[in-house]
C-alpha positions as CSV (number, residue, x, y, z in Angstrom):
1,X,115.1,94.6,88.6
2,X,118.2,96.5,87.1
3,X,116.2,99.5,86.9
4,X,114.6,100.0,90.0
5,X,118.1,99.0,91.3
6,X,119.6,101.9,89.3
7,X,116.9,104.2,90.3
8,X,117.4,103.4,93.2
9,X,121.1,104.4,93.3
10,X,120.7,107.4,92.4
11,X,118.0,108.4,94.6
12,X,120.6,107.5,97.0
13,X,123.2,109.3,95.9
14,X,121.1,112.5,95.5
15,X,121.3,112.8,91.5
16,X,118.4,114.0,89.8
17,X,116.3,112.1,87.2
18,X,116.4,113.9,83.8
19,X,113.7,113.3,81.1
20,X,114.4,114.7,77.7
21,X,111.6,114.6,75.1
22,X,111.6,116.3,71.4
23,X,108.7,116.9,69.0
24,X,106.9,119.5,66.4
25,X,104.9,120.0,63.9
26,X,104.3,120.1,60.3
27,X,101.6,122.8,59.0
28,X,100.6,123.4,55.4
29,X,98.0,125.7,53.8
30,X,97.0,127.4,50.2
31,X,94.8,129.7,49.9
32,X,94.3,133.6,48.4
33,X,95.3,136.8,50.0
34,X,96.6,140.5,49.8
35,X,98.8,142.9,50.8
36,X,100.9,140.9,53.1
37,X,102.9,143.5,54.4
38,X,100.3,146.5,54.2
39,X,101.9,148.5,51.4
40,X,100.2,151.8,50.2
41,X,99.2,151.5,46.7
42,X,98.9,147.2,46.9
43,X,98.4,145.4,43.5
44,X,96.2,143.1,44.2
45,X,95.3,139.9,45.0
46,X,97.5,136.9,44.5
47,X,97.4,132.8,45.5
48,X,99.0,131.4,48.3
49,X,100.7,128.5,49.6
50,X,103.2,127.7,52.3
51,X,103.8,126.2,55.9
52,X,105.2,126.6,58.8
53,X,108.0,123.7,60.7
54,X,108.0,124.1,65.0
55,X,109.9,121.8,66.9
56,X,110.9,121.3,70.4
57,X,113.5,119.8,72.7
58,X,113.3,119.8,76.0
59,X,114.8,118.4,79.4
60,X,113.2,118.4,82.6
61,X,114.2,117.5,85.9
62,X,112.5,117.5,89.4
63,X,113.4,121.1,89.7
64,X,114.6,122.6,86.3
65,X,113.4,122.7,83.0
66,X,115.1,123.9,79.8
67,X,113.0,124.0,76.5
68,X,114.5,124.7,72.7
69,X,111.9,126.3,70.3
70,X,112.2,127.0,66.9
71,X,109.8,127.7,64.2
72,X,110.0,128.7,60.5
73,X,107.6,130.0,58.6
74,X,107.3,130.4,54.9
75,X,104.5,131.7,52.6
76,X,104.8,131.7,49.0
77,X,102.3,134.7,46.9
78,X,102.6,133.7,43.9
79,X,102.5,137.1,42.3
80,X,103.7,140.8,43.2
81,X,104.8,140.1,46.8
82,X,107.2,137.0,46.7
83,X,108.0,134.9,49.4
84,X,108.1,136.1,52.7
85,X,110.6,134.1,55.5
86,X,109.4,134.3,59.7
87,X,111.6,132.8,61.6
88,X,112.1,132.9,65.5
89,X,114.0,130.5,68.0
90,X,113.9,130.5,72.2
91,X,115.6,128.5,74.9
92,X,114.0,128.9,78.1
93,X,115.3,127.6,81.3
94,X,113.3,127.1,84.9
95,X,114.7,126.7,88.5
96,X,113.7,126.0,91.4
97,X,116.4,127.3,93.8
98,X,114.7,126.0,96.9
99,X,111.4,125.9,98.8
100,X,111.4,129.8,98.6
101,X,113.1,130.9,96.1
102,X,112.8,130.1,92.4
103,X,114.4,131.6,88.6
104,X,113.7,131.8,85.2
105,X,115.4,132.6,81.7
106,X,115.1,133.3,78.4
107,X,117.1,133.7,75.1
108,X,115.0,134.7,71.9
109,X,115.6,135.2,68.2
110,X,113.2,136.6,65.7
111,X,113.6,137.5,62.0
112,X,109.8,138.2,60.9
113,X,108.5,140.6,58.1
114,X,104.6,139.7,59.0
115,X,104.9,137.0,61.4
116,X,101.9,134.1,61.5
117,X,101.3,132.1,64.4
118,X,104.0,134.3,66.6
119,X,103.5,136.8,69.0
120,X,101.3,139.1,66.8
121,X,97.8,138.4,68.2
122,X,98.4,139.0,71.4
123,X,99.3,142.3,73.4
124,X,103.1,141.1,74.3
125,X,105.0,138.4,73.7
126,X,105.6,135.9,76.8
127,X,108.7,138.0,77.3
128,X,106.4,140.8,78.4
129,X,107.9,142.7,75.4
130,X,105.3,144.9,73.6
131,X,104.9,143.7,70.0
132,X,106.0,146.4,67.2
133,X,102.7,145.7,65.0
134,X,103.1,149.3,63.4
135,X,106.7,147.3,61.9
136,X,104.6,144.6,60.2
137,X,105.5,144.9,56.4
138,X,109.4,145.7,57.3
139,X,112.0,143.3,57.8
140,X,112.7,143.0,61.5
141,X,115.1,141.1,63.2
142,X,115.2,141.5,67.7
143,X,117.7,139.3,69.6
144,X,117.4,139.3,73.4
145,X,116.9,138.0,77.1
146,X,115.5,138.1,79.9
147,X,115.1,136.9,83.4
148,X,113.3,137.0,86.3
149,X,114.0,136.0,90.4
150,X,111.7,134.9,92.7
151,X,111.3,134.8,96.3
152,X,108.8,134.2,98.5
153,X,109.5,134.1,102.0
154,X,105.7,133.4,103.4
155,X,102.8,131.6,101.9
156,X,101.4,134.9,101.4
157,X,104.3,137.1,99.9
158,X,105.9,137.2,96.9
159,X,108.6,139.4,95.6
160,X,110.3,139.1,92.0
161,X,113.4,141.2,90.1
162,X,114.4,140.9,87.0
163,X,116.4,142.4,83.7
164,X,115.7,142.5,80.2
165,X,117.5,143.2,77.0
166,X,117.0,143.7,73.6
167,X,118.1,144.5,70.0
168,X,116.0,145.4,66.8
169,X,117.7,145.8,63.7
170,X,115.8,146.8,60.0
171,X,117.9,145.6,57.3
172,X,116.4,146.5,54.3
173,X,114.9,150.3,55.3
174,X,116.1,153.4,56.5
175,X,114.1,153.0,59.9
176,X,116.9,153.1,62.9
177,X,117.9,150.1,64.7
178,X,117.7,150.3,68.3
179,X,118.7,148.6,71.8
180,X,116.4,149.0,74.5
181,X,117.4,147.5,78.1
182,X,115.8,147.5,81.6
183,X,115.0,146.1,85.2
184,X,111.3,145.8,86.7
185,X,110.7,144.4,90.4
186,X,107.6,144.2,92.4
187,X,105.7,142.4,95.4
188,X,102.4,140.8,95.7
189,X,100.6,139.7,98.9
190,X,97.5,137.1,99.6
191,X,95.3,139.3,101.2
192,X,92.2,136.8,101.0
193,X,91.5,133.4,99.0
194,X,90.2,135.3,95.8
195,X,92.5,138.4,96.2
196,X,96.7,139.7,96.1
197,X,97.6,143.0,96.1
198,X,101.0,144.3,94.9
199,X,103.0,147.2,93.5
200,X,105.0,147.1,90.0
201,X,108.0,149.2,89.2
202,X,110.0,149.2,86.1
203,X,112.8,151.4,84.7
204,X,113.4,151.1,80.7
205,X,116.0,152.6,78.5
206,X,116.2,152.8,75.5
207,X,119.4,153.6,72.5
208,X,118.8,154.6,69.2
209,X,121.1,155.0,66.3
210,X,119.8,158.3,64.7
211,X,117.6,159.4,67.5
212,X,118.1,160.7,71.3
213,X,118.2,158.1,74.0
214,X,115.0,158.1,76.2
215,X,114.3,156.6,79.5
216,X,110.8,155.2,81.3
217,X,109.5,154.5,84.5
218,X,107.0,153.0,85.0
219,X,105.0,152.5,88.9
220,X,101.8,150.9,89.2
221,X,99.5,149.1,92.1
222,X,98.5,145.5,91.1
223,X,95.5,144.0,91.7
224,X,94.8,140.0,91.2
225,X,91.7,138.7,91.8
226,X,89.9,135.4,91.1
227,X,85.9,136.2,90.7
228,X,85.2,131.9,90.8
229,X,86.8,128.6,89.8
230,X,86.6,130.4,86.2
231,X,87.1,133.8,86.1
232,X,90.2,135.5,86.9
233,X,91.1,139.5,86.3
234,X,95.1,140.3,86.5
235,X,95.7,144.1,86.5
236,X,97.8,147.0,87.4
237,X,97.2,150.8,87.0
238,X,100.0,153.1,87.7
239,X,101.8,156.3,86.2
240,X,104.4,156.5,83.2
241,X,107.4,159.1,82.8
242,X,109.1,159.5,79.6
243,X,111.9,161.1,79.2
244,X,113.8,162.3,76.7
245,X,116.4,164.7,74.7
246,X,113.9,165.5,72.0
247,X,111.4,166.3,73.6
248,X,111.3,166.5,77.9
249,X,109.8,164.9,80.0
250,X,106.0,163.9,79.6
251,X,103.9,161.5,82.2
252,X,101.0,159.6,81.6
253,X,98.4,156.8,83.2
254,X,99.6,153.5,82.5
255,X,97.9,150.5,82.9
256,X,97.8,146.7,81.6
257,X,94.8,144.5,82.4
258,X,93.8,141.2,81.7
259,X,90.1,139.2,82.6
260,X,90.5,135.4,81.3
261,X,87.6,132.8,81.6
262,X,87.6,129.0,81.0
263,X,84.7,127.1,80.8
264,X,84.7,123.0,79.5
265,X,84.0,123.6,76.5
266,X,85.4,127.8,75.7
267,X,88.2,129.7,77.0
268,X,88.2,133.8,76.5
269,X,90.6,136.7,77.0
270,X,90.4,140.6,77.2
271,X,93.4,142.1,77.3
272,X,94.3,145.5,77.0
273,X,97.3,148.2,78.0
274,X,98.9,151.5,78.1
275,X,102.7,151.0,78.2
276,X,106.0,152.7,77.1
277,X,107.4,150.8,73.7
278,X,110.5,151.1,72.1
279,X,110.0,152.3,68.1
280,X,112.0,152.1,65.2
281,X,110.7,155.8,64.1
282,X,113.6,156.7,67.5
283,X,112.9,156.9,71.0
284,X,109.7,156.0,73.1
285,X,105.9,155.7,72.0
286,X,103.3,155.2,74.2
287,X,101.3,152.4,73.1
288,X,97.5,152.1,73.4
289,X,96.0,148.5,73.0
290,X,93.0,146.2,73.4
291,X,92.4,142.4,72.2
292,X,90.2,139.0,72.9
293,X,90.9,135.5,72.4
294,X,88.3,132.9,72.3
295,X,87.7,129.3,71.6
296,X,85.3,127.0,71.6
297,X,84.7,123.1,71.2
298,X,82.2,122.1,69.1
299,X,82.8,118.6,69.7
300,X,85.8,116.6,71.4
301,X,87.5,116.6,67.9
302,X,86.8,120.2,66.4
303,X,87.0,123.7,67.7
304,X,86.6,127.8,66.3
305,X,88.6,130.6,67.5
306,X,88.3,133.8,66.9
307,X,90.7,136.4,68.2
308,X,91.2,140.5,67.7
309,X,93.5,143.3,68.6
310,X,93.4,147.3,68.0
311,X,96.5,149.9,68.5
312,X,97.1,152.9,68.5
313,X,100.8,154.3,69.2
314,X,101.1,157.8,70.0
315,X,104.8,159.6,70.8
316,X,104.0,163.2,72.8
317,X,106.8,164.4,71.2
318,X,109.1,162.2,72.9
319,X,109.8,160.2,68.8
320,X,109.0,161.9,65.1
321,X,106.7,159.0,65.3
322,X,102.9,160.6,64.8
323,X,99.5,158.7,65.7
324,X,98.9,155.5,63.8
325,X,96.7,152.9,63.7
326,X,96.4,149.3,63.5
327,X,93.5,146.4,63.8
328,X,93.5,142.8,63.1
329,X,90.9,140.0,63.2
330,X,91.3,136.4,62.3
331,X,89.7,133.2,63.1
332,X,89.6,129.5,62.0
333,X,88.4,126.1,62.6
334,X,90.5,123.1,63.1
335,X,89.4,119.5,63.5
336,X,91.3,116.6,64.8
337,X,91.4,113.2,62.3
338,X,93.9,111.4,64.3
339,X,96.1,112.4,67.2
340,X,98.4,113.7,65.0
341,X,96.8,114.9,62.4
342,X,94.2,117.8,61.8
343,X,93.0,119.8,59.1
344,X,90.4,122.8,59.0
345,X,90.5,126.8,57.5
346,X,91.6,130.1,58.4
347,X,91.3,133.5,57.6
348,X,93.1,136.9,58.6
349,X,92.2,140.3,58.2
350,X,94.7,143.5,59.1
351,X,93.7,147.3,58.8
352,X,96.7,149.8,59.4
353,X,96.6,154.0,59.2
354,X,99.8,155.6,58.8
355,X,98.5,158.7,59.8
356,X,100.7,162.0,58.5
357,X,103.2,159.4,58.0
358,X,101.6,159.9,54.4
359,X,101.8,163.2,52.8
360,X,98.3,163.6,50.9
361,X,96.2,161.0,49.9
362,X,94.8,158.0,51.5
363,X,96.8,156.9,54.8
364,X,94.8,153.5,54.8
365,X,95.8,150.3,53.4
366,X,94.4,146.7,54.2
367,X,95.7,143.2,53.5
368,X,93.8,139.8,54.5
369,X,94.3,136.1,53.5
370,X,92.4,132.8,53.8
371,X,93.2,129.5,53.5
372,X,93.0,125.7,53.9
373,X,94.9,123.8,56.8
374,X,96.4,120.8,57.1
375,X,98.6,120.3,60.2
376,X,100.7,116.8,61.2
377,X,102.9,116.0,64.6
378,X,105.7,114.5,65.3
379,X,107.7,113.3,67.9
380,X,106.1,113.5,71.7
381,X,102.3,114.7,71.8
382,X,101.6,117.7,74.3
């Protein structure tokens, strides 16, 4: 009765309800690997063993959410590459402003030198940042935000602004840090029940210590459309202008598509983009990328997944950068023994070509690593 009473109250008084819930996970593994960070001249193979610690906190309201996540990673190789530390926290806020219009944050942190189970898979993170895979092997460390507003002043309309920021460091190498900062807007419209059409603009710059600053822009046409209850393609196609002191002006076709499909018991993703990227090497790169996600249920308590990605990042003379390389493909199986607890295996297998990075001899160097999984959690299940 004191409850409801108390609920009631504040329902009366207009104050919002507030939930906060907290929980993680513990992951372990050993296993055997090399070349971690996809050094030329590796040597060799070596065991493994480490984890990785996520937790969560978050509040949520009837209009607002706020979410803490942090996650650190650590695998020990027990000989020639020692132990390498991935860390990376986020606090991301929602809010709805009112029927129409709506906002959204974020504040990251990342200190990575091959991340696992991070952003590394996919073709950006959930910032929309493009992912630096070419860096993998270096000690990296990015600390930014971004945000976005949203307004929709029709069932049909939908209009969005927003800024982003960012700061890469590399502590331990003579690559040059850099800043990069920018706005992107753009509308979208229900033309039909399966289709929107809309425009995307965005403007980036980007600060280097030892190189020229260079600038982007970036306007495409955007086309979502939902094929049936499971298929959905999310695209946009536009032009890209680079611009720079080193090296002009260059344009290029830009694009960034995705086609996603979930079915009961398998979900898959194609991705793939052409986008301006900030790079360590100074100034811009154009980067060229393609991956898939998929997963599948065996049974209510086990599941596969398979996922791959291939890049290539290219600078027109815009960065000394030259044409490299990368793929990656990795998969596992997981299976559920209690609601908190799984176990299963994994396996990861990256490919990278410096190109004339390397002067002479073979630009190609490979590192993979598999293991066994064992994986508890804590606190609130999602």
């Amino acid at each position: 009765m004191t409850t409801a009473l108390a609920a009631s109250a504040l329902a009366a008084n207009g104050v919002q309800a507030q939930s906060i819930t907290a929980g993680g996970s513990i992951d372990g593994r050993i296993g055997y690997g090399s070349n971690p960070y996809l050094q030329l001249n590796s040597p060799g193979g070596t065991g493994i063993g480490g984890g990785t610690l996520t937790g969560w906190l978050q509040s949520r309201s009837e209009t607002s959410q706020t979410r803490l996540t942090g996650i650190a990673d650590l695998s020990q190789n027990f000989r020639y590459y020692g132990l390498a530390e991935n860390y990376q926290a986020t606090l991301d806020h929602r809010q709805t402003i009112s029927n129409r219009l709506s906002a959204s944050g974020r504040l990251r942190y990342q200190d990575s030198i091959n991340a696992r189970n991070f952003d590394n898979s996919g073709l950006a993170g959930e910032s929309g940042t493009i992912v630096d895979l070419l860096s993998i092997g270096q000690r990296t460390r990015t600390y930014g935000a971004d945000g976005t507003l949203q307004w929709t002043p029709t069932s049909r309309d939908s209009f969005y602004i927003g800024p982003q920021y960012s700061h890469t460091t590399y502590p331990s190498t003579a690559i040059s840090d850099f800043e990069q900062y920018g706005l992107s807007a753009g509308y979208l419209r229900q033309v039909n029940a399966r289709m929107k059409l809309g425009v995307d603009t965005s403007l980036q710059r980007v600060k280097s210590d030892a190189f020229a600053s260079s600038t982007s822009y970036n306007a495409a046409l955007r086309l979502v459309y939902d094929f049936n209850e499971i298929w959905q393609f999310d695209g946009n196609v536009g032009i890209i202008f680079q611009k720079s002191g080193i090296g002009g002006t260059t344009s290029t076709p830009g694009f960034s598509a995705q086609l996603c499909g979930k079915y009961p018991r398998y979900r898959v993703c194609v991705q793939g983009s052409r986008q301006s990227a900030a790079s360590g090497f100074g100034g811009l790169r154009t980067d060229n990328r393609i991956g898939a996600n998929v997963t599948y249920d065996l049974s209510a308590r086990s599941s596969v997944n398979f996922a791959a990605v291939y890049d290539v990042s290219e600078s027109r003379g815009l960065s000394i950068i030259p044409k490299q390389k990368y793929w990656e493909l990795s998969g596992g199986y997981s299976r559920t023994l209690t609601d908190r607890l799984s176990a299963g295996f994994s396996g990861r297998y990256q490919h990278r070509d410096y190109g004339s990075l390397v002067a002479g001899g073979d630009s190609t160097v490979s590192g993979y690593a598999a293991t066994l999984d064992i994986a508890y959690k804590f606190g609130r299940l999602e």
